[in-house]
Biopython code that builds the backbone (N, CA, C, O; Angstrom):
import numpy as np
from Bio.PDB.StructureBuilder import StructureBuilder

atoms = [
    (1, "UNK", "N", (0.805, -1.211, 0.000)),
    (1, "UNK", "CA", (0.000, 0.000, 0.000)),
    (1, "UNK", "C", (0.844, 1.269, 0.000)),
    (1, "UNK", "O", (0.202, 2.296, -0.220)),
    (2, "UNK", "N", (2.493, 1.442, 0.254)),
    (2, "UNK", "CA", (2.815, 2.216, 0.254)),
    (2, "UNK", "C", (3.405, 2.840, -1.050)),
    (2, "UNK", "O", (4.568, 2.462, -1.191)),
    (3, "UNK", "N", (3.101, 3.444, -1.778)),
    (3, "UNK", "CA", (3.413, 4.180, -3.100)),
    (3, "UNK", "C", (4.608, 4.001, -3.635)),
    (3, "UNK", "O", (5.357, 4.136, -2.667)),
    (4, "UNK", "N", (5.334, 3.759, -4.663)),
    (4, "UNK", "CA", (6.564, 4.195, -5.195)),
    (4, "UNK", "C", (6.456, 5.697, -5.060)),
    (4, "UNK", "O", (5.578, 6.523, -5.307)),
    (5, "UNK", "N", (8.289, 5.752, -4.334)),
    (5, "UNK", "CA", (8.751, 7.276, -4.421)),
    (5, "UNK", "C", (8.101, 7.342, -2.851)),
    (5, "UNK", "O", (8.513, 8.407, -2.392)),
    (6, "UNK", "N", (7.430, 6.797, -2.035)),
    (6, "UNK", "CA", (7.275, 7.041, -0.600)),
    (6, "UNK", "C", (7.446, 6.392, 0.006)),
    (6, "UNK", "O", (7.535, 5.247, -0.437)),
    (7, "UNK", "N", (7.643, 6.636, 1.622)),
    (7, "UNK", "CA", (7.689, 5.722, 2.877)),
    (7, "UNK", "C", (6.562, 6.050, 3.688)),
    (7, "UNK", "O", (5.812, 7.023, 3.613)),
    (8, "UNK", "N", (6.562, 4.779, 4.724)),
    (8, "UNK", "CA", (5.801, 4.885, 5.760)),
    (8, "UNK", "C", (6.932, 4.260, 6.988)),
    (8, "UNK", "O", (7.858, 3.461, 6.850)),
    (9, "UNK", "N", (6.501, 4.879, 8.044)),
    (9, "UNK", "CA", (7.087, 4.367, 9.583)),
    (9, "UNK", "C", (6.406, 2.880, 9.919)),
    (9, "UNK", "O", (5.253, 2.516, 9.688)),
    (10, "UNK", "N", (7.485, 2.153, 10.535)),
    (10, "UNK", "CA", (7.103, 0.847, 11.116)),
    (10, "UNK", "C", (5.664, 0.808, 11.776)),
    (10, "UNK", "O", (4.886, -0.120, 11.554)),
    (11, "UNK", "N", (5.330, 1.988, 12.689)),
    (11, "UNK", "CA", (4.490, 2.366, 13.570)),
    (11, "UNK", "C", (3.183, 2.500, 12.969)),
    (11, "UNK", "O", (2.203, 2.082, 13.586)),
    (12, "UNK", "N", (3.063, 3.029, 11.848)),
    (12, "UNK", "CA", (2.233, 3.618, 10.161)),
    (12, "UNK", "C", (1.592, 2.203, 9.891)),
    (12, "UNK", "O", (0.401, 1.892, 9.888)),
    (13, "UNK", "N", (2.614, 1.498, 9.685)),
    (13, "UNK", "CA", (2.311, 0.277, 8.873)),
    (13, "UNK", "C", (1.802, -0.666, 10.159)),
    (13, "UNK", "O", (1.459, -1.779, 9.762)),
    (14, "UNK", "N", (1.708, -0.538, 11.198)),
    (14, "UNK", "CA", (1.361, -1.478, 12.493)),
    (14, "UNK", "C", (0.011, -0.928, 12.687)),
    (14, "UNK", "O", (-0.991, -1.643, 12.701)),
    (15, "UNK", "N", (-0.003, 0.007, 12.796)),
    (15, "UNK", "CA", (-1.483, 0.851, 13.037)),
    (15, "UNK", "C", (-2.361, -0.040, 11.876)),
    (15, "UNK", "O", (-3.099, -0.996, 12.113)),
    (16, "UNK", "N", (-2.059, 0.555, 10.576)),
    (16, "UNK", "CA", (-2.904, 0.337, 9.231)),
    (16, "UNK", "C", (-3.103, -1.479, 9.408)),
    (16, "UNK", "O", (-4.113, -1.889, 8.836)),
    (17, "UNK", "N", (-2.382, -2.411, 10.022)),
    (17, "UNK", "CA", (-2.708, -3.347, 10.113)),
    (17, "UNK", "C", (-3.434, -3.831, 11.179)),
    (17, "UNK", "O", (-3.951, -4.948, 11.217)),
    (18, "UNK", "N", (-3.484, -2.784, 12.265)),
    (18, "UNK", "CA", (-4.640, -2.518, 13.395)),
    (18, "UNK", "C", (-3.995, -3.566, 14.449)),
    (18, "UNK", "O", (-4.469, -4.494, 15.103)),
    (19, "UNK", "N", (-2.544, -2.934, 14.304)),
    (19, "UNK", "CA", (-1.351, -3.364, 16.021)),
    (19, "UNK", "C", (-1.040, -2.004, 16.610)),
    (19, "UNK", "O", (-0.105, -1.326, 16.182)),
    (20, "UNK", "N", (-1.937, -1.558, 17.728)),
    (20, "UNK", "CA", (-1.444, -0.499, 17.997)),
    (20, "UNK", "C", (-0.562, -0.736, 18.530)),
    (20, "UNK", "O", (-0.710, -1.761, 19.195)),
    (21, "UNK", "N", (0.998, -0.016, 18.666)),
    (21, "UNK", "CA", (2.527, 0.150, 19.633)),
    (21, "UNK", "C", (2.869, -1.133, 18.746)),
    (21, "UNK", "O", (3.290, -1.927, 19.588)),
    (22, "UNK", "N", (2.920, -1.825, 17.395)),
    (22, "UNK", "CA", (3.391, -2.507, 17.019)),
    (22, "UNK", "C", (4.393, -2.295, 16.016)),
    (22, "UNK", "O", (4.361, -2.881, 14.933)),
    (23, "UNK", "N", (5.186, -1.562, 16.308)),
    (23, "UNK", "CA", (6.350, -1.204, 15.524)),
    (23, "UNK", "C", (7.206, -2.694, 14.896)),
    (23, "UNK", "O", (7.451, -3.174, 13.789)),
    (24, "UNK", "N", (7.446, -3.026, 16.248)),
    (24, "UNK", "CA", (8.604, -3.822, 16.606)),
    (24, "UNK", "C", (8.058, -5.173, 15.732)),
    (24, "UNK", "O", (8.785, -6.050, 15.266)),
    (25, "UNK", "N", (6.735, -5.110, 15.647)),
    (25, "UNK", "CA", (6.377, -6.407, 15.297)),
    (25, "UNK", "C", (6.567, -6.154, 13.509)),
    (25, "UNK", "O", (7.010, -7.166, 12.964)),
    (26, "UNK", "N", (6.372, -5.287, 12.801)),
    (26, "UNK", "CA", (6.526, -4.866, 11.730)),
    (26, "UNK", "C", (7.360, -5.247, 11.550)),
    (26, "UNK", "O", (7.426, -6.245, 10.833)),
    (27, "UNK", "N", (8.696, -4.561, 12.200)),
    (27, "UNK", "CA", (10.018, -4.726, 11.613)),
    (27, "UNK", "C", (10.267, -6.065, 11.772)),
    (27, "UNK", "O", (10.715, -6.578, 10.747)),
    (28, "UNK", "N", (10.110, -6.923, 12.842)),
    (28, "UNK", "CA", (10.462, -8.319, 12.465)),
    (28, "UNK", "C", (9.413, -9.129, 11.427)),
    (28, "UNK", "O", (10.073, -9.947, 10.786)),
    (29, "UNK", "N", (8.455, -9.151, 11.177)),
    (29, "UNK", "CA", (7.475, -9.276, 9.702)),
    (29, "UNK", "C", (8.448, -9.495, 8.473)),
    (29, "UNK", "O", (8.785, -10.481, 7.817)),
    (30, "UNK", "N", (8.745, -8.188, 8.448)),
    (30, "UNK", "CA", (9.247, -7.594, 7.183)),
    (30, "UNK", "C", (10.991, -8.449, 7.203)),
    (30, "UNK", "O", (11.479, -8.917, 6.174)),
    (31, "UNK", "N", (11.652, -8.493, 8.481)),
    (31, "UNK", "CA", (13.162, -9.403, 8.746)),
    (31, "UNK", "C", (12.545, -10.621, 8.106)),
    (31, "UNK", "O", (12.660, -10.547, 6.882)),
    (32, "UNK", "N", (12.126, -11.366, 8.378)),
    (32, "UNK", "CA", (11.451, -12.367, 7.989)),
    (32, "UNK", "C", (10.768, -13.087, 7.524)),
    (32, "UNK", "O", (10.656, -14.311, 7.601)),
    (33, "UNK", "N", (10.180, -12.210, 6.914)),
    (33, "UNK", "CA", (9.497, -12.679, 5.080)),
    (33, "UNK", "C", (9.823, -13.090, 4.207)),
    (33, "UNK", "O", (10.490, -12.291, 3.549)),
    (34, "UNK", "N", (9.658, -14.407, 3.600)),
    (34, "UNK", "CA", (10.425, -15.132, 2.799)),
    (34, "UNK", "C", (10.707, -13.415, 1.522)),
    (34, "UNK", "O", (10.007, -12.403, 1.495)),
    (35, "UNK", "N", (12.025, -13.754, 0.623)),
    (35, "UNK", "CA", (11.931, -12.833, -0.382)),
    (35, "UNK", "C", (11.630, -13.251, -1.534)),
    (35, "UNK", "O", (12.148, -12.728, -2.521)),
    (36, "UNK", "N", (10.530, -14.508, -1.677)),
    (36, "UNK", "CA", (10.072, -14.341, -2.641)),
    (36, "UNK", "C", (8.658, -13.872, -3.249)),
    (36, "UNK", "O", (8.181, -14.054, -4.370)),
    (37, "UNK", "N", (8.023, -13.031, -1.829)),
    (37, "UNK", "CA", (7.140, -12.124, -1.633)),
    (37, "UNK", "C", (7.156, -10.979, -1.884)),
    (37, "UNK", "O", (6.127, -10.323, -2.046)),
    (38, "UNK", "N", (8.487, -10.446, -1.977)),
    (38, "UNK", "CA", (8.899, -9.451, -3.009)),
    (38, "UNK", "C", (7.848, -8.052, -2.112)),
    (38, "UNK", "O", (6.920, -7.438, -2.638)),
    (39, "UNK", "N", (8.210, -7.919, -1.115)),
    (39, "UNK", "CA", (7.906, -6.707, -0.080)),
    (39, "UNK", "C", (8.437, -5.466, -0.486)),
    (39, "UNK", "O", (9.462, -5.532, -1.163)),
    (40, "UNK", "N", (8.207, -4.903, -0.359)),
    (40, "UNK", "CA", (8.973, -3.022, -0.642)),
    (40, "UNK", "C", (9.501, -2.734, 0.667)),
    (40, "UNK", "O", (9.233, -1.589, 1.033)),
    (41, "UNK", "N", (10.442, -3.701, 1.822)),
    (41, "UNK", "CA", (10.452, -3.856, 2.735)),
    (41, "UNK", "C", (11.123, -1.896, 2.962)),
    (41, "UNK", "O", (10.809, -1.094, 3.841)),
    (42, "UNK", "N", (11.965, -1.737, 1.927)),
    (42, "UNK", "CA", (12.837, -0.491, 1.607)),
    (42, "UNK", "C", (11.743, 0.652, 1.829)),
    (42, "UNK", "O", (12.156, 1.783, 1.576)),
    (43, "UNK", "N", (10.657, 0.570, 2.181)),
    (43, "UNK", "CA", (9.637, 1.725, 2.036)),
    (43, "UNK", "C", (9.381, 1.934, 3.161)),
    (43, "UNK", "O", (8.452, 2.716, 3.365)),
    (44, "UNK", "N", (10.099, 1.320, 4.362)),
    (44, "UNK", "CA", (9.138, 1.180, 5.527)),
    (44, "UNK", "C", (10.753, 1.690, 6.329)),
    (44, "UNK", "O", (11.790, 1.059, 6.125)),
    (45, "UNK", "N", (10.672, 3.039, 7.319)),
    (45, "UNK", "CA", (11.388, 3.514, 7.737)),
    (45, "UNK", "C", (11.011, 3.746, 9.367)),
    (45, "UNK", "O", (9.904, 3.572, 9.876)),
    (46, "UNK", "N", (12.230, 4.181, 10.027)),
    (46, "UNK", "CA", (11.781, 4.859, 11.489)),
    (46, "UNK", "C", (10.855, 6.014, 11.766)),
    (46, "UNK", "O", (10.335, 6.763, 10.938)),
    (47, "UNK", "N", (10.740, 6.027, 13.098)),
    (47, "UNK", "CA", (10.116, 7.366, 13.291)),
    (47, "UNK", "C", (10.823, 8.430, 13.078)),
    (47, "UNK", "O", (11.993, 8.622, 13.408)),
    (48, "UNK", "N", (10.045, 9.192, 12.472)),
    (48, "UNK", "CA", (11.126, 10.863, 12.453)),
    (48, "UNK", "C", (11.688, 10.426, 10.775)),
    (48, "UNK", "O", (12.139, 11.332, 10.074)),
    (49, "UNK", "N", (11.618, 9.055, 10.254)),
    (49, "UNK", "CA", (11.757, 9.218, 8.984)),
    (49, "UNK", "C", (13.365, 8.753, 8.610)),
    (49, "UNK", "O", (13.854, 8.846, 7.484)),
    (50, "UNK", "N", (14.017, 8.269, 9.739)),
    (50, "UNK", "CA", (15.291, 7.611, 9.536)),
    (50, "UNK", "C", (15.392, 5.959, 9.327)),
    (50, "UNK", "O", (14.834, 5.016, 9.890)),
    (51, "UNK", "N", (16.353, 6.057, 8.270)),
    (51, "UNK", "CA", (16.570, 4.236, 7.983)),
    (51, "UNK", "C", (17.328, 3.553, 9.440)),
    (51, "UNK", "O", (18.451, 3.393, 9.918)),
    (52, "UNK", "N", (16.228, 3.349, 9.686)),
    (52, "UNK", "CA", (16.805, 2.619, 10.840)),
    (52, "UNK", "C", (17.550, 0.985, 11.543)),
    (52, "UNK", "O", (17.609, 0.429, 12.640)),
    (53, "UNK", "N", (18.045, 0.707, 10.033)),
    (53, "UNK", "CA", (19.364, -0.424, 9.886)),
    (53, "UNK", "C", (20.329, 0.452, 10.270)),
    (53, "UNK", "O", (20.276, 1.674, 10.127)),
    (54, "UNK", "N", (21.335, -0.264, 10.826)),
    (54, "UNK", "CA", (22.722, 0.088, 11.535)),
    (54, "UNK", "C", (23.268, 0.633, 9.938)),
    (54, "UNK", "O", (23.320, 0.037, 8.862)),
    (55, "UNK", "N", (23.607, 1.926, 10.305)),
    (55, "UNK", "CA", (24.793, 2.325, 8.946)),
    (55, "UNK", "C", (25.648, 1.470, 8.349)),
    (55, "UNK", "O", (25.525, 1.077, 7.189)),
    (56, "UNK", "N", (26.600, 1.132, 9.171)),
    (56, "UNK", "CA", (26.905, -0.051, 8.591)),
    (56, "UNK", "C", (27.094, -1.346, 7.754)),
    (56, "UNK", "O", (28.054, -1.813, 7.141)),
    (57, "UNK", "N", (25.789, -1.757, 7.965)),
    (57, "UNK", "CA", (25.452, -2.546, 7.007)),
    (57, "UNK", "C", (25.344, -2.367, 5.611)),
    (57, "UNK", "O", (25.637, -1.247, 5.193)),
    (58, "UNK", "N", (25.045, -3.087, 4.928)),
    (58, "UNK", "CA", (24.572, -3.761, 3.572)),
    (58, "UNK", "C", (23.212, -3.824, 3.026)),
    (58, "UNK", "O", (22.866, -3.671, 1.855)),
    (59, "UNK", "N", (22.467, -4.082, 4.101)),
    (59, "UNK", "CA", (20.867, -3.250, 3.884)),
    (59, "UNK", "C", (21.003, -2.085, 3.911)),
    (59, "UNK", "O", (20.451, -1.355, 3.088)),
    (60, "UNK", "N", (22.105, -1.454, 5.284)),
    (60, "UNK", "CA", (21.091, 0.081, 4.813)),
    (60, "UNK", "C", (21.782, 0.811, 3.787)),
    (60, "UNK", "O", (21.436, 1.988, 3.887)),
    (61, "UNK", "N", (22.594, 0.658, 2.852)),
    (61, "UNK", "CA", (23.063, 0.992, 1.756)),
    (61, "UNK", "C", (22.118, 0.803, 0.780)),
    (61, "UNK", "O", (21.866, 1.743, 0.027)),
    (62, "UNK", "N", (21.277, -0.755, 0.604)),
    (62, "UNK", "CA", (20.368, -0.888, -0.436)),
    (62, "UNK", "C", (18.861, 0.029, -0.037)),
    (62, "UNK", "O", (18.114, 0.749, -0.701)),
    (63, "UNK", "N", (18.882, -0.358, 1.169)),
    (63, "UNK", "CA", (17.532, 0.520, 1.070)),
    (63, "UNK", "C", (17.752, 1.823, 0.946)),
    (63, "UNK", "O", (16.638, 2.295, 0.719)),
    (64, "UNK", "N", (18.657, 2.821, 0.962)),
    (64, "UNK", "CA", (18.858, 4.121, 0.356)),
    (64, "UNK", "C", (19.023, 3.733, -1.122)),
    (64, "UNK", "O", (18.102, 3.846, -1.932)),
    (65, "UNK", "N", (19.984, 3.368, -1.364)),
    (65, "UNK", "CA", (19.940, 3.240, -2.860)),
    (65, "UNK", "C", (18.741, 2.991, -3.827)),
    (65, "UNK", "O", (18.441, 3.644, -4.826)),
    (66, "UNK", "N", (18.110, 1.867, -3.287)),
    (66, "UNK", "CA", (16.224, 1.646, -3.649)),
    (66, "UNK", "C", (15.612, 3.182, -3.341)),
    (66, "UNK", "O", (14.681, 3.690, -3.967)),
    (67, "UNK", "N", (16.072, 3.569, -2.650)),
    (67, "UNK", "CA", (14.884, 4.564, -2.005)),
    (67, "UNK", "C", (15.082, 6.037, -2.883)),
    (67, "UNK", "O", (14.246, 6.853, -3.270)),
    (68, "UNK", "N", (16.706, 5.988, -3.026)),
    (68, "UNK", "CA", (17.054, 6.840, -4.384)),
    (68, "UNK", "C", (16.660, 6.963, -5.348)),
    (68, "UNK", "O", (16.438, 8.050, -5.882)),
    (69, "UNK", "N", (16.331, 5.077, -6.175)),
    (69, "UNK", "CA", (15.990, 4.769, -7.304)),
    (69, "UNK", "C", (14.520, 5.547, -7.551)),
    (69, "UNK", "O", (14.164, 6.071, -8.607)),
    (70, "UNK", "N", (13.863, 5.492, -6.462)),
    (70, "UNK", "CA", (12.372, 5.589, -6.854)),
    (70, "UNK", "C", (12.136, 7.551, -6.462)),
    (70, "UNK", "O", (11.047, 8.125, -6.440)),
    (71, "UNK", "N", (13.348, 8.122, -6.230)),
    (71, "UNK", "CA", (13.391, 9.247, -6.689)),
    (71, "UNK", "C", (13.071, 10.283, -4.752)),
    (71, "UNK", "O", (12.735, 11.447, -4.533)),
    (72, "UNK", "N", (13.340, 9.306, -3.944)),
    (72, "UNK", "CA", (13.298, 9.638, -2.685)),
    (72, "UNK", "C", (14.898, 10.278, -1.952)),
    (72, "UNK", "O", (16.006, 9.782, -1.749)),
    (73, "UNK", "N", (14.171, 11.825, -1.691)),
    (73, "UNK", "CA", (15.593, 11.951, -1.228)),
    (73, "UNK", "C", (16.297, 11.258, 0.230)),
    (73, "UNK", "O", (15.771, 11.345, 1.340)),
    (74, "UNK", "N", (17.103, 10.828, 0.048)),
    (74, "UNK", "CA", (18.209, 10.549, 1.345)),
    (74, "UNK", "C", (19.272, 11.363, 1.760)),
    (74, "UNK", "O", (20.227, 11.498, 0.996)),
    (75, "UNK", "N", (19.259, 11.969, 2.926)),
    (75, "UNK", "CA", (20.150, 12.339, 3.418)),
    (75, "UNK", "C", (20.970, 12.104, 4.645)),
    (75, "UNK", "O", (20.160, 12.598, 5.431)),
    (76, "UNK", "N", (21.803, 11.786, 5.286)),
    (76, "UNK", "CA", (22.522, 11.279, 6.204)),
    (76, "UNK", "C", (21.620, 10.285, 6.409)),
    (76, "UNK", "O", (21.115, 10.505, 7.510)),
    (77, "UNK", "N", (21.050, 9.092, 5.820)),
    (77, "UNK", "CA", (19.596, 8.954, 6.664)),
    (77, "UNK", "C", (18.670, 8.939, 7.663)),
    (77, "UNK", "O", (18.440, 8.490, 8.786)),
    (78, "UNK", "N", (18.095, 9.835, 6.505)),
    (78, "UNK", "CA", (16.775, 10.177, 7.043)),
    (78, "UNK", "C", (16.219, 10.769, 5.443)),
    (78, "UNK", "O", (16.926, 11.092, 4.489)),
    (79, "UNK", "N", (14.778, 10.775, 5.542)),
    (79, "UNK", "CA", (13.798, 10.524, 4.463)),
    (79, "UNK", "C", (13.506, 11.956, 4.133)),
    (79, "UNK", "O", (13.066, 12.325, 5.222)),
    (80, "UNK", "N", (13.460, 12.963, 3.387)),
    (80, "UNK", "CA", (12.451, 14.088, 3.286)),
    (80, "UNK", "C", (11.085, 13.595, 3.390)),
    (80, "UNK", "O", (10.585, 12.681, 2.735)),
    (81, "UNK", "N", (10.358, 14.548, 4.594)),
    (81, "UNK", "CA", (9.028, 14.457, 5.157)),
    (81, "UNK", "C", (8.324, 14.527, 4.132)),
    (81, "UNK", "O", (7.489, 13.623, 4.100)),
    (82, "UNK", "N", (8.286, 15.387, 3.054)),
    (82, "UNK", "CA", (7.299, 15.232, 1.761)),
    (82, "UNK", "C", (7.373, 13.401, 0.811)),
    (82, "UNK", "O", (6.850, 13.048, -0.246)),
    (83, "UNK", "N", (8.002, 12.857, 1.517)),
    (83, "UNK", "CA", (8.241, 11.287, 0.831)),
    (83, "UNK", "C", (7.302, 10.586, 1.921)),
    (83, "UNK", "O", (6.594, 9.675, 1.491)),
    (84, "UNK", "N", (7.192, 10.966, 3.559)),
    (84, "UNK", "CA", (6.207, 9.745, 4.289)),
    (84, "UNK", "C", (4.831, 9.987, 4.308)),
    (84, "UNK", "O", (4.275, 10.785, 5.062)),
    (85, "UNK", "N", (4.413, 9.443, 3.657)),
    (85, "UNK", "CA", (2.530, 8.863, 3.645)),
    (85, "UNK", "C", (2.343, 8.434, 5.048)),
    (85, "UNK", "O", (3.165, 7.888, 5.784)),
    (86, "UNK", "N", (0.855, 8.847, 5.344)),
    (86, "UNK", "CA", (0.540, 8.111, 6.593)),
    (86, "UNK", "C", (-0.842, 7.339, 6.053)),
    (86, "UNK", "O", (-1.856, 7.982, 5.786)),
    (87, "UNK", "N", (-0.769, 5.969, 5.932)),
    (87, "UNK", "CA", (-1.359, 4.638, 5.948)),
    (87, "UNK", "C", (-2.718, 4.507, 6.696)),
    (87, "UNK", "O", (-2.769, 4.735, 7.905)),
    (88, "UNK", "N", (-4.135, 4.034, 5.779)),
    (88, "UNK", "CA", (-5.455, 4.053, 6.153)),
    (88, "UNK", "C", (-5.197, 2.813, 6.934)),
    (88, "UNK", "O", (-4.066, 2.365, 6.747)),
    (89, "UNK", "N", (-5.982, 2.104, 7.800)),
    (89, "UNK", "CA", (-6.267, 1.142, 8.434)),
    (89, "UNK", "C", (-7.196, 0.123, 7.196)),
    (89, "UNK", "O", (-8.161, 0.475, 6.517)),
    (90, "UNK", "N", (-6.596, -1.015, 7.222)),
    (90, "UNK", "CA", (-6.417, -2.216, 7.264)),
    (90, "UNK", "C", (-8.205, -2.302, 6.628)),
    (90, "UNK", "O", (-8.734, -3.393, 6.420)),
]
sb = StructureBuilder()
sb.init_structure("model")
sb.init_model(0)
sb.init_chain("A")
sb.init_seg("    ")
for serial, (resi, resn, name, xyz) in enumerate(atoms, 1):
    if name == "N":
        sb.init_residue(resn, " ", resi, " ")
    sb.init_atom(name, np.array(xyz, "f"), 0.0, 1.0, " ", f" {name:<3s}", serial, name[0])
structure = sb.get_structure()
């Protein structure tokens, strides 16, 4: 449900699935979804709009880079606010 070229917060996407305070459960959902479900897991960010994979890593390189592709700005990450949608319920 979340658009190319936008994000939604873990929190966004827990609500719209009608988990209230279910952030946490999102993000492990989305860890753990087979990938041949082919999720836009890359669309789904922190609160305040930051990629909230460890810098570090290897995801959070792709999910900026994805998030680039589809024309979303990244900066230090974090998302420009005109990119997060907030998500109808379920």
């Amino acid at each position: 449900m979340i658009p190319r070229g936008q994000v939604a917060t873990y929190g966004d996407v827990a609500r719209a699935a009608g988990l209230a305070r279910g952030a946490r459960q999102t993000a492990y959902a989305l860890r753990v979804s087979p990938a041949d479900l082919h999720l836009p897991w890359h669309r789904v960010v922190g609160v305040g709009g930051r990629i909230a994979i460890p810098r570090s890593s290897r995801s959070y390189h792709e999910q900026a880079r994805r998030l680039r592709s589809e024309g979303v700005i990244v900066k230090q990450g974090r998302i420009a606010r005109s990119a997060i949608v907030k998500l109808e319920l379920l």
